[in-house]
Jmol script that loads the backbone (N, CA, C; Angstrom):
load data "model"
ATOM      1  N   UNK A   1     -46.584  94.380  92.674  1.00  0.00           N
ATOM      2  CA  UNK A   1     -46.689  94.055  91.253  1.00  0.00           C
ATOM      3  C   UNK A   1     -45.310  94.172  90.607  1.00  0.00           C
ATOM      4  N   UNK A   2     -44.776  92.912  89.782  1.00  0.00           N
ATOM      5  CA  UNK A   2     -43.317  93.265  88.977  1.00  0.00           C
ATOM      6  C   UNK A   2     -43.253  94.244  87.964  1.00  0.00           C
ATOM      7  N   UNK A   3     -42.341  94.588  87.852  1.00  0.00           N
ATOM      8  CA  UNK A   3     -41.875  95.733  86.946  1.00  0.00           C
ATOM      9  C   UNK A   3     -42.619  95.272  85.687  1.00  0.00           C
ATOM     10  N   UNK A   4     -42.171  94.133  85.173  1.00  0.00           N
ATOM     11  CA  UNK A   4     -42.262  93.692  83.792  1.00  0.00           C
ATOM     12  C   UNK A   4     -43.663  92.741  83.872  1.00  0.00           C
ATOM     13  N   UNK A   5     -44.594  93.221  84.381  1.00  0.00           N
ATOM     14  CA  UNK A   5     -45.743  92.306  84.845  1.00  0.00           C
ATOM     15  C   UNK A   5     -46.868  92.865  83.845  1.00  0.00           C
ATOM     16  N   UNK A   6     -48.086  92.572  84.257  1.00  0.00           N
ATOM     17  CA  UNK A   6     -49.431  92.723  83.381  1.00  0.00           C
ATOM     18  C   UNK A   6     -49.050  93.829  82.660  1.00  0.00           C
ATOM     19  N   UNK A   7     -48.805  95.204  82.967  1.00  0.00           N
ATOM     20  CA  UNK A   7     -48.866  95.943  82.092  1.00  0.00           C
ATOM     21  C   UNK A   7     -47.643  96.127  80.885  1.00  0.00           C
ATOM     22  N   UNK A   8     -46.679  95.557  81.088  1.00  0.00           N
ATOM     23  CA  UNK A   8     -46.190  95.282  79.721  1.00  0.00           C
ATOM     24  C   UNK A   8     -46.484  94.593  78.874  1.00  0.00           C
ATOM     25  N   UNK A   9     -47.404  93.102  79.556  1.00  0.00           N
ATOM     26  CA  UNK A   9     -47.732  92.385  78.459  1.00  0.00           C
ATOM     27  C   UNK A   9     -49.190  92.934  77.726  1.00  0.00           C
ATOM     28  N   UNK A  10     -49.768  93.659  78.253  1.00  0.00           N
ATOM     29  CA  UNK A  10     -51.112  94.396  78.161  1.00  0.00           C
ATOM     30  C   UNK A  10     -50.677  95.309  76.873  1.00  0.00           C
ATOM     31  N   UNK A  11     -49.273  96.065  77.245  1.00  0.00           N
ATOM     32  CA  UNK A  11     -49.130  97.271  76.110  1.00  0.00           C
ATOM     33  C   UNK A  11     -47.974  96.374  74.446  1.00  0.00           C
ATOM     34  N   UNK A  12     -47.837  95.264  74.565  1.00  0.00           N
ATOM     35  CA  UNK A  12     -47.226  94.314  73.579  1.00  0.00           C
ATOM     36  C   UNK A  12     -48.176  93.899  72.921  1.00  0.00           C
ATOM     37  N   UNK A  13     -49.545  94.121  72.989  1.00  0.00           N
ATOM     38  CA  UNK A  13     -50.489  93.510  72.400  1.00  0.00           C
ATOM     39  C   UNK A  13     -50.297  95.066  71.542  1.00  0.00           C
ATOM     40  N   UNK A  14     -50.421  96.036  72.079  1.00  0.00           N
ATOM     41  CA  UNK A  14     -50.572  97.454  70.919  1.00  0.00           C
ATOM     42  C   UNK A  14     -49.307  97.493  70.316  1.00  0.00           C
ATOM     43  N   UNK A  15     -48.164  96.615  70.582  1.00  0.00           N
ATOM     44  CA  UNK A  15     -46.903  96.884  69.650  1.00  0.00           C
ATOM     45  C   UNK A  15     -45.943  97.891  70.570  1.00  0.00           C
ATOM     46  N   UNK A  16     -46.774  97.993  71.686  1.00  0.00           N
ATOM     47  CA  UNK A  16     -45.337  98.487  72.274  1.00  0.00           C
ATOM     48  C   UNK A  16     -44.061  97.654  72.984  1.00  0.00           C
ATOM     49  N   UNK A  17     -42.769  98.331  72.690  1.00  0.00           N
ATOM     50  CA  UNK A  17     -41.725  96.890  72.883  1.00  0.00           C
ATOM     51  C   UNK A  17     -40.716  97.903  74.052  1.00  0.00           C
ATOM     52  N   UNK A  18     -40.474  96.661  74.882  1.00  0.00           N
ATOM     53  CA  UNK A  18     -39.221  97.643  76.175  1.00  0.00           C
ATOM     54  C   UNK A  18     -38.007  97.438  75.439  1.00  0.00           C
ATOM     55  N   UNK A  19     -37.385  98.877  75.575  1.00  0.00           N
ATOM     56  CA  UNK A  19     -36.366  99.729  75.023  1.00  0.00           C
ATOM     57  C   UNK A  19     -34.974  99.665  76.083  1.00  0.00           C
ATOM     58  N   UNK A  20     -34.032  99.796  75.912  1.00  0.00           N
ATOM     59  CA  UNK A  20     -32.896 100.308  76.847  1.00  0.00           C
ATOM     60  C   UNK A  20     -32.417 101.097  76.298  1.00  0.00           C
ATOM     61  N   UNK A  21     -31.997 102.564  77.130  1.00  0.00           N
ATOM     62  CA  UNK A  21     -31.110 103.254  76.504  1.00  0.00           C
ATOM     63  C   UNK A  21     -29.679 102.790  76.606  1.00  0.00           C
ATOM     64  N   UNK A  22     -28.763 102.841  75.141  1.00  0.00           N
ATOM     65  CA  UNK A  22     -27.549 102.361  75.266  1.00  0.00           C
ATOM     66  C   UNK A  22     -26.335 103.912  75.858  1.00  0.00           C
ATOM     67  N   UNK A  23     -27.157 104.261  76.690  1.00  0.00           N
ATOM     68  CA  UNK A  23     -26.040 105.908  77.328  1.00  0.00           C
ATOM     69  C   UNK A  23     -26.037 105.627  78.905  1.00  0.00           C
ATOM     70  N   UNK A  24     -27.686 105.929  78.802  1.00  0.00           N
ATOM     71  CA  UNK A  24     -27.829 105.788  80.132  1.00  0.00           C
ATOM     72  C   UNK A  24     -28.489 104.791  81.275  1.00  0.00           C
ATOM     73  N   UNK A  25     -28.690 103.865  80.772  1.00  0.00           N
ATOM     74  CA  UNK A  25     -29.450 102.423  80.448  1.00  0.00           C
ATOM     75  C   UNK A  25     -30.826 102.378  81.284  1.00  0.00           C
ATOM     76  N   UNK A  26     -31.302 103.383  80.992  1.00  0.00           N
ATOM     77  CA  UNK A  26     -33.173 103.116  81.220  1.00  0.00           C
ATOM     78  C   UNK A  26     -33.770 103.112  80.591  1.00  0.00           C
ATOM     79  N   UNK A  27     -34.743 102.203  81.325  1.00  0.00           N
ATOM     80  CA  UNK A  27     -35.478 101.193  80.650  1.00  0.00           C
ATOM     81  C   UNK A  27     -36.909 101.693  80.138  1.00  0.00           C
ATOM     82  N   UNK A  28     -37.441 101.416  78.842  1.00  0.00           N
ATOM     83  CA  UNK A  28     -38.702 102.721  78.415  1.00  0.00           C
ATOM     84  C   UNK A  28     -39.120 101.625  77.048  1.00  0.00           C
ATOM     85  N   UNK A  29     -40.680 101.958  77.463  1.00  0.00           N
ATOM     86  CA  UNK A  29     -41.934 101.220  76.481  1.00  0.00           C
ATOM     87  C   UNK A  29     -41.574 102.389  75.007  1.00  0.00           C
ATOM     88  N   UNK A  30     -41.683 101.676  73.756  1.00  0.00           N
ATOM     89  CA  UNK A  30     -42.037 102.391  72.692  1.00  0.00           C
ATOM     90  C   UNK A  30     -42.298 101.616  71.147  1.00  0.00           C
ATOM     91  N   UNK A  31     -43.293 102.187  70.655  1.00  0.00           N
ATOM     92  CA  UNK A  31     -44.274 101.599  69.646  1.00  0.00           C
ATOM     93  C   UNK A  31     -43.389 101.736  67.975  1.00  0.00           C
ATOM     94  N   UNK A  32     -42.239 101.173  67.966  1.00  0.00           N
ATOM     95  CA  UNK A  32     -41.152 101.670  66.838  1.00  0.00           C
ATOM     96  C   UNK A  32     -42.314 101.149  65.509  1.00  0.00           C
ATOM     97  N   UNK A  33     -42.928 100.761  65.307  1.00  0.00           N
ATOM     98  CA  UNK A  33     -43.674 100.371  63.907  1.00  0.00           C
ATOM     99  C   UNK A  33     -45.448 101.070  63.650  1.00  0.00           C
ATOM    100  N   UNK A  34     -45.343 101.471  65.457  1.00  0.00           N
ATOM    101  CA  UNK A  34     -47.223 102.104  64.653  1.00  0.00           C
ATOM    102  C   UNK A  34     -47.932 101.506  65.052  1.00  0.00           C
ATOM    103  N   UNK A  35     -49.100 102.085  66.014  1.00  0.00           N
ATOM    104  CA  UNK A  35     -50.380 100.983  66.233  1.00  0.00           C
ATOM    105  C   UNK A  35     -50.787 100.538  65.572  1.00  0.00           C
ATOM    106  N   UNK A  36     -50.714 101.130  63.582  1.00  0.00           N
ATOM    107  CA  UNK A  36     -51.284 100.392  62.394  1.00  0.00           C
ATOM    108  C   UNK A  36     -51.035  98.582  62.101  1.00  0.00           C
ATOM    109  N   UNK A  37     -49.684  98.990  63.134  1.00  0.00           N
ATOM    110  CA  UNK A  37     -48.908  97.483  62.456  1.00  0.00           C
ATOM    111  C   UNK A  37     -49.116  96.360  63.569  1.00  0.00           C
ATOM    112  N   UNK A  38     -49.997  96.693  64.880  1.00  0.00           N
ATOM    113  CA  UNK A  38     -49.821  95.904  65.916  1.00  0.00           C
ATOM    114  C   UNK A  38     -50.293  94.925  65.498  1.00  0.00           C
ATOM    115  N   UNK A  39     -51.523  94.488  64.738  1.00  0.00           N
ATOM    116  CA  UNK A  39     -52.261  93.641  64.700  1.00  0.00           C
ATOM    117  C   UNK A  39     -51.363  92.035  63.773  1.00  0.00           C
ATOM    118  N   UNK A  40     -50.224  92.769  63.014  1.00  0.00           N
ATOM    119  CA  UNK A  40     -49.554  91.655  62.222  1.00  0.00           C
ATOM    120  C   UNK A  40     -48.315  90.668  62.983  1.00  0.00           C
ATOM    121  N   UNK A  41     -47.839  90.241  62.605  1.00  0.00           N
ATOM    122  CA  UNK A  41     -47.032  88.708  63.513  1.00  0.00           C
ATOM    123  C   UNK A  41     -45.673  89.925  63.242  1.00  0.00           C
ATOM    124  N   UNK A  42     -45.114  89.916  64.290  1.00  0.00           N
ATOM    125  CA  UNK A  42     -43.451  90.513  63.779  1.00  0.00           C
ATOM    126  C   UNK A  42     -42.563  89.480  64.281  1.00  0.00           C
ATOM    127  N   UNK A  43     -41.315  89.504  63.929  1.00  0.00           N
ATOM    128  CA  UNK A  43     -40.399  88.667  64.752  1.00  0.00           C
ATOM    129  C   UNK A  43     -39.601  89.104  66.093  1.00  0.00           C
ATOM    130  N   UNK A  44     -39.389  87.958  67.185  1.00  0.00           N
ATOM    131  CA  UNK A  44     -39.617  88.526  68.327  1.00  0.00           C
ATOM    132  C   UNK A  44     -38.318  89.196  68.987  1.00  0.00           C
ATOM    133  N   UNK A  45     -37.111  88.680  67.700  1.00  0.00           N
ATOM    134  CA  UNK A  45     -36.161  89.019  68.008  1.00  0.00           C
ATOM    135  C   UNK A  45     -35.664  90.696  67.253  1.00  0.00           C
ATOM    136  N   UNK A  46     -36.338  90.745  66.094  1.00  0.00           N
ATOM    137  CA  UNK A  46     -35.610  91.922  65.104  1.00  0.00           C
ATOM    138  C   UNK A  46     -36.797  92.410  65.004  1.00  0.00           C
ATOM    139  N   UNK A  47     -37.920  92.547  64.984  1.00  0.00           N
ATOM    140  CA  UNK A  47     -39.144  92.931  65.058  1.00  0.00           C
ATOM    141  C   UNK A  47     -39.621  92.918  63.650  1.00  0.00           C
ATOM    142  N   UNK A  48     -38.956  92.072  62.434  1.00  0.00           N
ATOM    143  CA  UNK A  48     -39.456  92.700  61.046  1.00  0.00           C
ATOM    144  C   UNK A  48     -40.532  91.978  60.949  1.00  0.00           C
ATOM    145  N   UNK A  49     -41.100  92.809  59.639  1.00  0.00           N
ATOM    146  CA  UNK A  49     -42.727  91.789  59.262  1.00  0.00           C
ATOM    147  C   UNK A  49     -42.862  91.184  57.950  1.00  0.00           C
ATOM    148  N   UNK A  50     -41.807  91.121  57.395  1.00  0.00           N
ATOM    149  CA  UNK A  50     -41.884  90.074  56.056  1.00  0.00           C
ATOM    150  C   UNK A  50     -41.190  88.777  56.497  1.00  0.00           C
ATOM    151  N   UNK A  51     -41.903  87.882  56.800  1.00  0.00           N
ATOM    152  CA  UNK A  51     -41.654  86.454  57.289  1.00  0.00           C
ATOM    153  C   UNK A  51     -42.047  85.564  56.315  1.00  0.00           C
ATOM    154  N   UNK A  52     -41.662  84.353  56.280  1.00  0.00           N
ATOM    155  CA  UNK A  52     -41.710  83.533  55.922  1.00  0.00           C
ATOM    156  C   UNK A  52     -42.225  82.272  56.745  1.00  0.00           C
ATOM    157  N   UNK A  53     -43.366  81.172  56.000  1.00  0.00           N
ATOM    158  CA  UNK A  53     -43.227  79.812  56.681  1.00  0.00           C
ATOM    159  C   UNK A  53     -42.208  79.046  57.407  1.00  0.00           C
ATOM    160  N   UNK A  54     -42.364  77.958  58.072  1.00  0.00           N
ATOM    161  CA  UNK A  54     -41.218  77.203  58.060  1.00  0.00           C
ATOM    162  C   UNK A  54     -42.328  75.287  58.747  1.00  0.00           C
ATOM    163  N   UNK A  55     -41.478  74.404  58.032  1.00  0.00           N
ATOM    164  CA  UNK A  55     -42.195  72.664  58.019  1.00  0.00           C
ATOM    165  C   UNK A  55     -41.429  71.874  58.514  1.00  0.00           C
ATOM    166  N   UNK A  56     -42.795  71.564  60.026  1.00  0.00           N
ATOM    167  CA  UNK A  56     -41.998  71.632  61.371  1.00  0.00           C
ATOM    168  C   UNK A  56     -41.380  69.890  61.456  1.00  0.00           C
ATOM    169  N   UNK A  57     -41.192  69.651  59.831  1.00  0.00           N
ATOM    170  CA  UNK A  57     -40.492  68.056  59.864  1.00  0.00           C
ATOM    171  C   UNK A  57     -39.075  68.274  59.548  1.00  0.00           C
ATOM    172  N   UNK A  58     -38.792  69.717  59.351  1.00  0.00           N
ATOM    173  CA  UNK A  58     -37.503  70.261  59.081  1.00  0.00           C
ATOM    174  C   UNK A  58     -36.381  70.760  60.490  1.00  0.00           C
ATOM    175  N   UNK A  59     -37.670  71.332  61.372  1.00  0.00           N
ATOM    176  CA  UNK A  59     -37.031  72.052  62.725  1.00  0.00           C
ATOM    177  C   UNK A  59     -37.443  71.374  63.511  1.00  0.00           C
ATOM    178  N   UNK A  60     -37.328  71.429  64.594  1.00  0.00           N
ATOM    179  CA  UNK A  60     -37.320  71.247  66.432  1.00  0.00           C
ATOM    180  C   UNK A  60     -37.957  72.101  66.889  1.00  0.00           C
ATOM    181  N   UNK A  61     -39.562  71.979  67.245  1.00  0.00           N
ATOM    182  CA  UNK A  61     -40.298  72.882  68.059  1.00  0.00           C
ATOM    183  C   UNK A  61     -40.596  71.764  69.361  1.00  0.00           C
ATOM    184  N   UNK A  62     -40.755  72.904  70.121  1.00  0.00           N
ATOM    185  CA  UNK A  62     -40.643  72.643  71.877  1.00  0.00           C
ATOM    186  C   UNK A  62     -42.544  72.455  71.591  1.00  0.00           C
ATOM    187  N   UNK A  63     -42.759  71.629  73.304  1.00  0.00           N
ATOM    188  CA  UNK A  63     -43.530  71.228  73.428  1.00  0.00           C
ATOM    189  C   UNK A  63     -44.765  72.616  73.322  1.00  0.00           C
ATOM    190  N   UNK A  64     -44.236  73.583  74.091  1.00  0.00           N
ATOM    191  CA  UNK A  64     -45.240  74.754  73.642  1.00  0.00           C
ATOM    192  C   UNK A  64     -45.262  75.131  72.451  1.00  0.00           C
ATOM    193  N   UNK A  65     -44.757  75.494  71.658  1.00  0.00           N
ATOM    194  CA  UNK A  65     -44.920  75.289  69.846  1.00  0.00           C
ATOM    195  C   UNK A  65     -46.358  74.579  69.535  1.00  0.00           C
ATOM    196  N   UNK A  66     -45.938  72.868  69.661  1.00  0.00           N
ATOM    197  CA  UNK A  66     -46.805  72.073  69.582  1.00  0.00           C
ATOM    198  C   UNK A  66     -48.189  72.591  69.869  1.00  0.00           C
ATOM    199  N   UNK A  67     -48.245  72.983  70.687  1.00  0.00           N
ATOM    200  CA  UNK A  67     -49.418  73.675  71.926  1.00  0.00           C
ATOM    201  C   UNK A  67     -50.023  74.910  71.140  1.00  0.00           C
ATOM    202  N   UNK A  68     -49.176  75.386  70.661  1.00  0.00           N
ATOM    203  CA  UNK A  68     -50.013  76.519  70.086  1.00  0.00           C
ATOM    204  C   UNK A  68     -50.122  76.573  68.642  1.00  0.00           C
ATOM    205  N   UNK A  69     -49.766  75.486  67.767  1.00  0.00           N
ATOM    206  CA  UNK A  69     -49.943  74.867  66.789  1.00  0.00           C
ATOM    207  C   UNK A  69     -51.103  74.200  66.868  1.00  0.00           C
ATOM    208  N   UNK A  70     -51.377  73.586  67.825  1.00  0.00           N
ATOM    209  CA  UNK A  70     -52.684  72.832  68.142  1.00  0.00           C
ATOM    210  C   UNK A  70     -54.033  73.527  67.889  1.00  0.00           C
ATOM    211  N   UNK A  71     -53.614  74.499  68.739  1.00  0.00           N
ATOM    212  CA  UNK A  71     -54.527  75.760  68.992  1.00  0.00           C
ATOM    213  C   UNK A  71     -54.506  76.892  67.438  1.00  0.00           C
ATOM    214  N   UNK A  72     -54.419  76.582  66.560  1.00  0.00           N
ATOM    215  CA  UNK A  72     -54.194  77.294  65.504  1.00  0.00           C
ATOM    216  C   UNK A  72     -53.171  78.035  65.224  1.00  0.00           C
ATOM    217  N   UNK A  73     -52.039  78.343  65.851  1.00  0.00           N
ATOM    218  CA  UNK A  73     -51.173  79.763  65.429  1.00  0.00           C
ATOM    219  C   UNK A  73     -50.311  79.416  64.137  1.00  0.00           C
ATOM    220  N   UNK A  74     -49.912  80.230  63.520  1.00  0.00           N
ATOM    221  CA  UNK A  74     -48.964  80.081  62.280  1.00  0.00           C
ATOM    222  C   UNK A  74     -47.039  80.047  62.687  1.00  0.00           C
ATOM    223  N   UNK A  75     -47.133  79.247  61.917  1.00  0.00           N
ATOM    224  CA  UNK A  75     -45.521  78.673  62.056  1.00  0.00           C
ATOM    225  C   UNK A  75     -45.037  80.163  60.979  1.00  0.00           C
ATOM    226  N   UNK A  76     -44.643  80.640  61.590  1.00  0.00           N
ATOM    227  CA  UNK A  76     -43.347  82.317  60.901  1.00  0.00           C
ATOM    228  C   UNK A  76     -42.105  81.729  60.823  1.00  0.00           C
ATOM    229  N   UNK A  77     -40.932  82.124  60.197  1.00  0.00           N
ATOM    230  CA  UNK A  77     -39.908  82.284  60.192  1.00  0.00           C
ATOM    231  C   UNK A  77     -39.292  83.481  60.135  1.00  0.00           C
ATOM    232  N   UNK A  78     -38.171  84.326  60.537  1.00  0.00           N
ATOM    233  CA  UNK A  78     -37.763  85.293  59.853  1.00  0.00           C
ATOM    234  C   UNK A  78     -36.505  85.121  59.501  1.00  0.00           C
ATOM    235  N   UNK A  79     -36.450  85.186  58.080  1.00  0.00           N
ATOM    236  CA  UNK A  79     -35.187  84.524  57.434  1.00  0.00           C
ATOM    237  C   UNK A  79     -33.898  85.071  57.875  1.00  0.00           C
ATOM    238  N   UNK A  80     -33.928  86.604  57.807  1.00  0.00           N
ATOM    239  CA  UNK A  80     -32.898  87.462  58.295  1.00  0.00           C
ATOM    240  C   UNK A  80     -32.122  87.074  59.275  1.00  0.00           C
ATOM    241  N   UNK A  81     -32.673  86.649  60.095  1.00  0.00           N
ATOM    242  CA  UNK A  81     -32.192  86.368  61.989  1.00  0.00           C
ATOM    243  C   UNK A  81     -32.421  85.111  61.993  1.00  0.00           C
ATOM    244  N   UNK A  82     -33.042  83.886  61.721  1.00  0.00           N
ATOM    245  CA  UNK A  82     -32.842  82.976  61.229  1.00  0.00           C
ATOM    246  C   UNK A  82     -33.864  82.457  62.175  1.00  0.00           C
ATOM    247  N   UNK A  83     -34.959  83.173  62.674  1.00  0.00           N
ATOM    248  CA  UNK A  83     -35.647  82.247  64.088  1.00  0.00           C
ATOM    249  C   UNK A  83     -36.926  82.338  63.613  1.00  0.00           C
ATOM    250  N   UNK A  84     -37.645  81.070  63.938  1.00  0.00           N
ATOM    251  CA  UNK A  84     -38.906  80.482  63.780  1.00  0.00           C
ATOM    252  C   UNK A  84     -39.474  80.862  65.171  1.00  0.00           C
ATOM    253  N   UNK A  85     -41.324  81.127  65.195  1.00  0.00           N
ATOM    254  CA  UNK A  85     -41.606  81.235  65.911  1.00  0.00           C
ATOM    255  C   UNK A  85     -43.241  81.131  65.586  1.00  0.00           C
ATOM    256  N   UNK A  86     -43.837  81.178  66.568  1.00  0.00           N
ATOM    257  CA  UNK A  86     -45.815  80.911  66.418  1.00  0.00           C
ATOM    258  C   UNK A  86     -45.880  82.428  66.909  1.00  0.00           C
ATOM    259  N   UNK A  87     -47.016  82.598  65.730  1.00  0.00           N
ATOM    260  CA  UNK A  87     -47.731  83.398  66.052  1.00  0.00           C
ATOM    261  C   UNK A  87     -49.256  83.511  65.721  1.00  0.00           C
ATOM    262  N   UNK A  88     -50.759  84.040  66.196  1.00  0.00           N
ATOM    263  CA  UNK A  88     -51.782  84.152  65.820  1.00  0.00           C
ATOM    264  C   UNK A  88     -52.093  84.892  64.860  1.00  0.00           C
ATOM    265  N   UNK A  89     -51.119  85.672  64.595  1.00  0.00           N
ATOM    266  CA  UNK A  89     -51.498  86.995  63.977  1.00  0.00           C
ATOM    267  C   UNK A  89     -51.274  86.796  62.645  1.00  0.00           C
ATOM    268  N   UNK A  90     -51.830  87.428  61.459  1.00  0.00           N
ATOM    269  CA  UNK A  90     -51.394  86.964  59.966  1.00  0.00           C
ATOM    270  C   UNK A  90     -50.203  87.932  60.293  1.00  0.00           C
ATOM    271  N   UNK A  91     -49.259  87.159  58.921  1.00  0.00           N
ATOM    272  CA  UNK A  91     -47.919  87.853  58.474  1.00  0.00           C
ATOM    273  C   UNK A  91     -48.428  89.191  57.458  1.00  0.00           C
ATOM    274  N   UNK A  92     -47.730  90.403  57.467  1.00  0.00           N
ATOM    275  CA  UNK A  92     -47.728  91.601  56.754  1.00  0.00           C
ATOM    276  C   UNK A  92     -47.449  91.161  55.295  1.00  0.00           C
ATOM    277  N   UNK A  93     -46.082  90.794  55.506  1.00  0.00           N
ATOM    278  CA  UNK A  93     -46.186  90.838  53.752  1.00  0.00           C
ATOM    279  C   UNK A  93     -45.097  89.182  53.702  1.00  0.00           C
ATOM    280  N   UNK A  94     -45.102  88.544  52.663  1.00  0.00           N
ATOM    281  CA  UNK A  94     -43.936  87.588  52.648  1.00  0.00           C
ATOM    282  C   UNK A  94     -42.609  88.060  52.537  1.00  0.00           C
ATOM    283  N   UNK A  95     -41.612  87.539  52.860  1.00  0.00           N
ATOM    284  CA  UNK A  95     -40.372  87.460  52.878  1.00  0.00           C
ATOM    285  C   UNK A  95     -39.485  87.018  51.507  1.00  0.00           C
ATOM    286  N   UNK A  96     -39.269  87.770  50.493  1.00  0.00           N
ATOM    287  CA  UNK A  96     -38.916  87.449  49.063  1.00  0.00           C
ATOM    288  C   UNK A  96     -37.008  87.702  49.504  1.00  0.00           C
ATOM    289  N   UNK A  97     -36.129  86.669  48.894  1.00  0.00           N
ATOM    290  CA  UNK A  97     -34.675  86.514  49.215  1.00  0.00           C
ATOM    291  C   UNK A  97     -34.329  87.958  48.364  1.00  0.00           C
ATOM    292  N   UNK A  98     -33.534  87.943  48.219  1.00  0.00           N
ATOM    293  CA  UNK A  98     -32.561  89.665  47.502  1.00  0.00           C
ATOM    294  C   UNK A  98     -32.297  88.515  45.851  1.00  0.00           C
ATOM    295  N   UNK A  99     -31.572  87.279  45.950  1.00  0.00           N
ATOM    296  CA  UNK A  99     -31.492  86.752  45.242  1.00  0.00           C
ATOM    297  C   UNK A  99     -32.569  86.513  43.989  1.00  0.00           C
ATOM    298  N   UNK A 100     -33.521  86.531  44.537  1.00  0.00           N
ATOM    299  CA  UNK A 100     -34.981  86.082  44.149  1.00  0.00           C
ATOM    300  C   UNK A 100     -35.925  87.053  43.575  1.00  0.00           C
ATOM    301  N   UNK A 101     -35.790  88.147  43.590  1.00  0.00           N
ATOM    302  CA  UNK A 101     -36.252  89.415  43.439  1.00  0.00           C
ATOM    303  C   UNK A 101     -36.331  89.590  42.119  1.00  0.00           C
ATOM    304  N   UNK A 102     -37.158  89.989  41.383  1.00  0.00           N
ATOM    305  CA  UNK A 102     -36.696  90.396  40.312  1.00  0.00           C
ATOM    306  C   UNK A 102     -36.226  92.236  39.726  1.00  0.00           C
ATOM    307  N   UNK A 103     -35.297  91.613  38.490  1.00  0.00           N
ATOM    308  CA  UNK A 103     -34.416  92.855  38.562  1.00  0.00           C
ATOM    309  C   UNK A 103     -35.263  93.529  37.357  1.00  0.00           C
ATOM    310  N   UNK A 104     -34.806  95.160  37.354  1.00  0.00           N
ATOM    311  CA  UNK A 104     -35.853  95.731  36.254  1.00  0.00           C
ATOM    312  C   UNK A 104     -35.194  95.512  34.851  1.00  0.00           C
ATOM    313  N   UNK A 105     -36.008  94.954  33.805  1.00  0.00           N
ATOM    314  CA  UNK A 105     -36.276  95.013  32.921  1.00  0.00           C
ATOM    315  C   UNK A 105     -35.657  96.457  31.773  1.00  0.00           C
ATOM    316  N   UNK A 106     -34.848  96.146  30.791  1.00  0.00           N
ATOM    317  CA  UNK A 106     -34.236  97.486  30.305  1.00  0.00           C
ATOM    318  C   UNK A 106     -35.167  97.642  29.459  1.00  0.00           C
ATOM    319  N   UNK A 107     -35.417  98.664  29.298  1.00  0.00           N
ATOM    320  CA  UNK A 107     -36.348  99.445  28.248  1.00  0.00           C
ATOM    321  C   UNK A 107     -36.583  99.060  26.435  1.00  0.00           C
ATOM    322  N   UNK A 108     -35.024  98.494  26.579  1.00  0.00           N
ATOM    323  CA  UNK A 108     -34.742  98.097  25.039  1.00  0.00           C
ATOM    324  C   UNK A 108     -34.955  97.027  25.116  1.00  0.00           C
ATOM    325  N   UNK A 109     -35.200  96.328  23.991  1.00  0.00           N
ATOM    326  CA  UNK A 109     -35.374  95.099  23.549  1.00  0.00           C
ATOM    327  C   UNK A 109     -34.301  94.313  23.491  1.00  0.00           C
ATOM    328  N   UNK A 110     -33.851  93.000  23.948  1.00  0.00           N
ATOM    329  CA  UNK A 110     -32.875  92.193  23.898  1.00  0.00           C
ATOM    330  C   UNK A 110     -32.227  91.751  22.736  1.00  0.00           C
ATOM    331  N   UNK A 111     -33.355  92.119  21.642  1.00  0.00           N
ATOM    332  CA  UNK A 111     -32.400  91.586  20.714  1.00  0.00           C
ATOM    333  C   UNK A 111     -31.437  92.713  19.983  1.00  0.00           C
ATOM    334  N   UNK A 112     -31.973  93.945  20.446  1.00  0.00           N
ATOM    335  CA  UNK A 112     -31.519  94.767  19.652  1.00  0.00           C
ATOM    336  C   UNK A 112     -29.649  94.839  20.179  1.00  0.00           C
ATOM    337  N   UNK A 113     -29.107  95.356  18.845  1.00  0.00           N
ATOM    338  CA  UNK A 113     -27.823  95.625  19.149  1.00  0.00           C
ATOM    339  C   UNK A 113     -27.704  97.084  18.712  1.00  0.00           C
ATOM    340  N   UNK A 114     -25.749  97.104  18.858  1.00  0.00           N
ATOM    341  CA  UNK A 114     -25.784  98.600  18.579  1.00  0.00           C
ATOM    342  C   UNK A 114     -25.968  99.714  17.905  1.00  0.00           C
ATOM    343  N   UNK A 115     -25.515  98.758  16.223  1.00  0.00           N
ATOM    344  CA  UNK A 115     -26.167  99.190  15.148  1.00  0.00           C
ATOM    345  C   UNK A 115     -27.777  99.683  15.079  1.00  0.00           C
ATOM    346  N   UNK A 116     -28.862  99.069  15.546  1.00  0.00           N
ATOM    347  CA  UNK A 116     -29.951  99.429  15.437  1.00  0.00           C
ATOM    348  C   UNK A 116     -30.235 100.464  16.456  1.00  0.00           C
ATOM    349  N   UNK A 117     -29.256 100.540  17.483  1.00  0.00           N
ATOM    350  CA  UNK A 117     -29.884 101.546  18.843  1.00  0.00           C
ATOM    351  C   UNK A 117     -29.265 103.035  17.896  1.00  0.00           C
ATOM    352  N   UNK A 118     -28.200 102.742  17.753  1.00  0.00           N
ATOM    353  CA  UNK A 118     -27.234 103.966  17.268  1.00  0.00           C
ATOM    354  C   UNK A 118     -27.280 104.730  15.793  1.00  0.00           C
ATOM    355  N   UNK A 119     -27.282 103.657  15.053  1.00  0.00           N
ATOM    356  CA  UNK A 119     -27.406 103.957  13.361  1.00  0.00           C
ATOM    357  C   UNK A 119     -26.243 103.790  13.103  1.00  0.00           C
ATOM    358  N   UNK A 120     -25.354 103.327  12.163  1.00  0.00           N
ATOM    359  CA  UNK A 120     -24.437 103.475  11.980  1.00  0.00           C
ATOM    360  C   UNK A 120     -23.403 102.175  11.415  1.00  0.00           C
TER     361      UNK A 120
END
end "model"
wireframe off; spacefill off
backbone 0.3
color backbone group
């Protein structure tokens, strides 16, 4: 049986992901997000879970894409790392830009100036 055979893909379904140590370089299963979180789409490269869509008249998906598009899976993106990918699983939360965000609101009123904050 290969190293990297049934039972890794068996324990990727619970969110566990193979690790390398960067000291001593062995190789080790571990669940960095939580069995809570297995069930949601992560990305396959950075593992995050706020993804985004992506409209596949924009990108280049391979014939397996197609295939599992067929078969229902959801077109993800993860904006960060920049890679599209299928997955079955719903997305955790959407992917909102930093740009896009909104900023908080000051307490005071916009119109007011200094005279009215201060007295004077």
């Amino acid at each position: 049986m290969p190293a990297h055979g049934f039972r890794q893909n068996l324990l990727l379904l619970f969110g566990f992901y193979p690790f390398r140590c960067s000291d001593c370089y062995h190789r080790f299963l571990a669940n960095p997000l939580g069995v809570a979180n297995a069930g949601y789409a992560k990305c396959p490269r950075c593992l995050r879970m706020d993804l985004s869509t992506w409209d596949p008249k924009y990108y280049k998906q391979s014939a397996w894409m197609d295939l599992k598009a067929w078969f229902g899976a959801h077109r993800w993106r993860c904006d960060p790392c920049r890679t599209n990918f299928m997955s079955w699983r719903p997305r955790k939360q959407r992917y909102i830009r930093p740009a896009d965000q909104q900023t908080p609101q000051p307490s005071v009123p916009p119109a007011a100036d200094y005279h009215e904050l201060y007295g004077g």
